[in-house]
C-alpha positions in Angstrom: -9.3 -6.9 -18.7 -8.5 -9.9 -16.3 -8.4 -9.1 -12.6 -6.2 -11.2 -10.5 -6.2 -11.3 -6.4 -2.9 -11.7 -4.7 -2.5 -12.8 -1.0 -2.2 -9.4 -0.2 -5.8 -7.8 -0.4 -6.4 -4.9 -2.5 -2.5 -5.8 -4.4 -4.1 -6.8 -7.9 -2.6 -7.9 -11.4 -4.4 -6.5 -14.3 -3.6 -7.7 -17.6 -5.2 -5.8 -20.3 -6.6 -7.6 -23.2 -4.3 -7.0 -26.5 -5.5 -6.6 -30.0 -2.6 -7.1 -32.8 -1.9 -7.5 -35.8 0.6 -7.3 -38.4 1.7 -3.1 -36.9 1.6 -4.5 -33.6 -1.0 -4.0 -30.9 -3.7 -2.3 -29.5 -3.8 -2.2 -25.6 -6.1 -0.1 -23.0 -4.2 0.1 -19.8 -6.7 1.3 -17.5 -10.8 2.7 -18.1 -12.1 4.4 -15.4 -15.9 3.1 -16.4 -15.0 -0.5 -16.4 -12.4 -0.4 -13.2 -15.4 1.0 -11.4 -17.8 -1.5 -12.5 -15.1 -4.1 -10.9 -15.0 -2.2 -7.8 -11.9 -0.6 -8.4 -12.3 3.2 -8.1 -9.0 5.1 -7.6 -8.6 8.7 -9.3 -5.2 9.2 -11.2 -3.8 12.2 -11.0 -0.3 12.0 -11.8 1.5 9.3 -14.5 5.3 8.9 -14.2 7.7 7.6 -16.6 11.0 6.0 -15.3 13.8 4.9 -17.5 16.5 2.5 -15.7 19.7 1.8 -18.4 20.6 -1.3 -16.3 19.7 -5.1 -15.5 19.4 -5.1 -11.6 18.7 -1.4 -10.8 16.5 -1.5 -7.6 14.2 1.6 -6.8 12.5 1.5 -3.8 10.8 0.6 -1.4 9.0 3.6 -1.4 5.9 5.3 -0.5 4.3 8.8 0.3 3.1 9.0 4.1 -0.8 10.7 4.6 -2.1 13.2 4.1 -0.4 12.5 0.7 -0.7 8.3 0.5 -0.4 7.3 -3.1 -2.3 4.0 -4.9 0.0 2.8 -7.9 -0.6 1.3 -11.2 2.3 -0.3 -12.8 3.3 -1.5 -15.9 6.4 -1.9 -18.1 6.8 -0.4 -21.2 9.8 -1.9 -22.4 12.3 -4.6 -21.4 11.4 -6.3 -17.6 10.6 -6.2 -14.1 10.1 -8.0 -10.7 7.6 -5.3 -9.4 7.2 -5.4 -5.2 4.3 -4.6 -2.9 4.7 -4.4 1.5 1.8 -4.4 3.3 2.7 -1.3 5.9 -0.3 -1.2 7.2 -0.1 -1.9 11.4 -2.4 -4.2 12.5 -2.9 -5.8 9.1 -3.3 -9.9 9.3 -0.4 -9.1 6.7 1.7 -6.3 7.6 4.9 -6.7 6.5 4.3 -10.0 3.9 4.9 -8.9 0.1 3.9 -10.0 -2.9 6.2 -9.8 -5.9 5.3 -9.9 -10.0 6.8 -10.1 -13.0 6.2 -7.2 -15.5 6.9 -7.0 -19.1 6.3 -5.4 -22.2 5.6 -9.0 -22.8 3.2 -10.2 -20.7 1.7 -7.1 -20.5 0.5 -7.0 -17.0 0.1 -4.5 -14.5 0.3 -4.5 -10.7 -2.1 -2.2 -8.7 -0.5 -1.3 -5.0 -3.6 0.6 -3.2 -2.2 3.0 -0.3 -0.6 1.8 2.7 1.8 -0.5 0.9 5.6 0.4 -0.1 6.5 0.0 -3.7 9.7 -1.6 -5.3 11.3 -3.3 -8.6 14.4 -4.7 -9.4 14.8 -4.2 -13.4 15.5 -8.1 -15.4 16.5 -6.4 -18.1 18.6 -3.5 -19.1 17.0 -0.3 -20.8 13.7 -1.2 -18.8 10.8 1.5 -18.9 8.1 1.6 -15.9 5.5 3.4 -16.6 2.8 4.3 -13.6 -0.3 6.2 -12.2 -0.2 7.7 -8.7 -3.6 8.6 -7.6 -2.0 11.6 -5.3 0.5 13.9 -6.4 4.4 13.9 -5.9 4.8 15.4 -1.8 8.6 15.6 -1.1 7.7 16.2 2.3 5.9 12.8 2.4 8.2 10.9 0.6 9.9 7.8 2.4 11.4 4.4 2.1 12.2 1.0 3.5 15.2 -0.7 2.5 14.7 -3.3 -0.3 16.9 -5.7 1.8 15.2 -5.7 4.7 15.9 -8.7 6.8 12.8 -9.4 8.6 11.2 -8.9 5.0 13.4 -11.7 3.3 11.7 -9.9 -0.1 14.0 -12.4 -3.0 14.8 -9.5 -5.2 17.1 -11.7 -7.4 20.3 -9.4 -6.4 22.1 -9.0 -3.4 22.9 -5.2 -2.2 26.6 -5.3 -3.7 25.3 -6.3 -6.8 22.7 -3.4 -6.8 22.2 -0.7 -8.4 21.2 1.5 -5.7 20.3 5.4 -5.3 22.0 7.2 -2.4 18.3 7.4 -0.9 17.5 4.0 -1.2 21.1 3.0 -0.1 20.5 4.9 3.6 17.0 3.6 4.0 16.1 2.6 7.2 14.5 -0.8 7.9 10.4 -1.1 8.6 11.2 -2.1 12.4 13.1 1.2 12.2 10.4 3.4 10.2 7.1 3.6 12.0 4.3 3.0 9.5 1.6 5.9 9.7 -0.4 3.2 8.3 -3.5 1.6 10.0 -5.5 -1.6 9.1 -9.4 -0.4 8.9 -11.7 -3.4 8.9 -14.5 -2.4 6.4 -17.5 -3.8 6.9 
């Protein structure tokens, strides 16, 4: 497995080793055991399976507010994605900055979004499966979002909101300045 940073502490890439041949390949997505002994420990509890039938469907920016925060492990399982992370957490050196990756069944790689970051992707491809831990389960009541086209987050999503493919949720999100994180920036030591 190789571990990437990103500029946004705790935001990783993961990009599973393959082993093919002539049927195809062999991947492990994510071992517990070894994750650990990189000093990554996050318990899964929940894998979801999302399905988007168009290029330039854009789901998110969303997260699930404490007590029910979620960490994310994405990947794609077919087709292509520009996957997003937002640091929400106030009084972060980067609250607000986001990274962006592109996932494919391709390249194989995965993006790991710890808690206090909203999650978003624009699909590159039509018929593009995401596949993804959550390391809390699903909490309606918890459940928020940021618009993708936030202005003072100038995220390049690679489509403009007319050309969207937008949910009715994600279409009424409010901006960040108008959503109040409940996240905080801890220093560890």
């Amino acid at each position: 497995m190789q571990i990437e940073t990103t500029p946004l502490p705790g935001v990783i890439i993961l990009t599973p080793a393959r082993f093919g041949d002539a049927r195809g390949f062999f991947s492990e997505s994510w071992n517990r055991q070894r994750m650990a002994e990189a000093g990554i420990e996050i318990d899964f509890v929940q894998d979801n399976h999302s399905v988007s039938a168009q290029k330039g469907t854009v789901r998110g920016l969303h997260f699930q507010a404490p007590p029910h925060a979620q960490a994310k492990l994405v990947r794609c399982g077919q087709g292509a994605l520009l996957d997003v992370a937002v640091d929400l957490r106030t009084g972060s050196p980067t609250y607000g900055q986001w990274v962006a990756e592109e996932l494919s069944a391709e390249n194989g790689r995965q993006l790991l979004i710890p808690e206090g970051f909203a999650h978003g992707f624009v699909t590159l491809m039509d018929k593009t499966e995401i596949v993804y831990k959550c390391s809390e389960y699903y909490a309606p009541d918890c459940d928020r979002a940021i618009a993708f086209d936030d202005p003072a987050l100038a995220i390049d999503w690679g489509v403009t909101r007319a050309a969207a493919i937008l949910s009715d949720k994600d279409a009424a999100a409010p901006t960040l300045a108008d959503s109040p994180s409940p996240f905080r920036y801890e220093v560890t030591p």
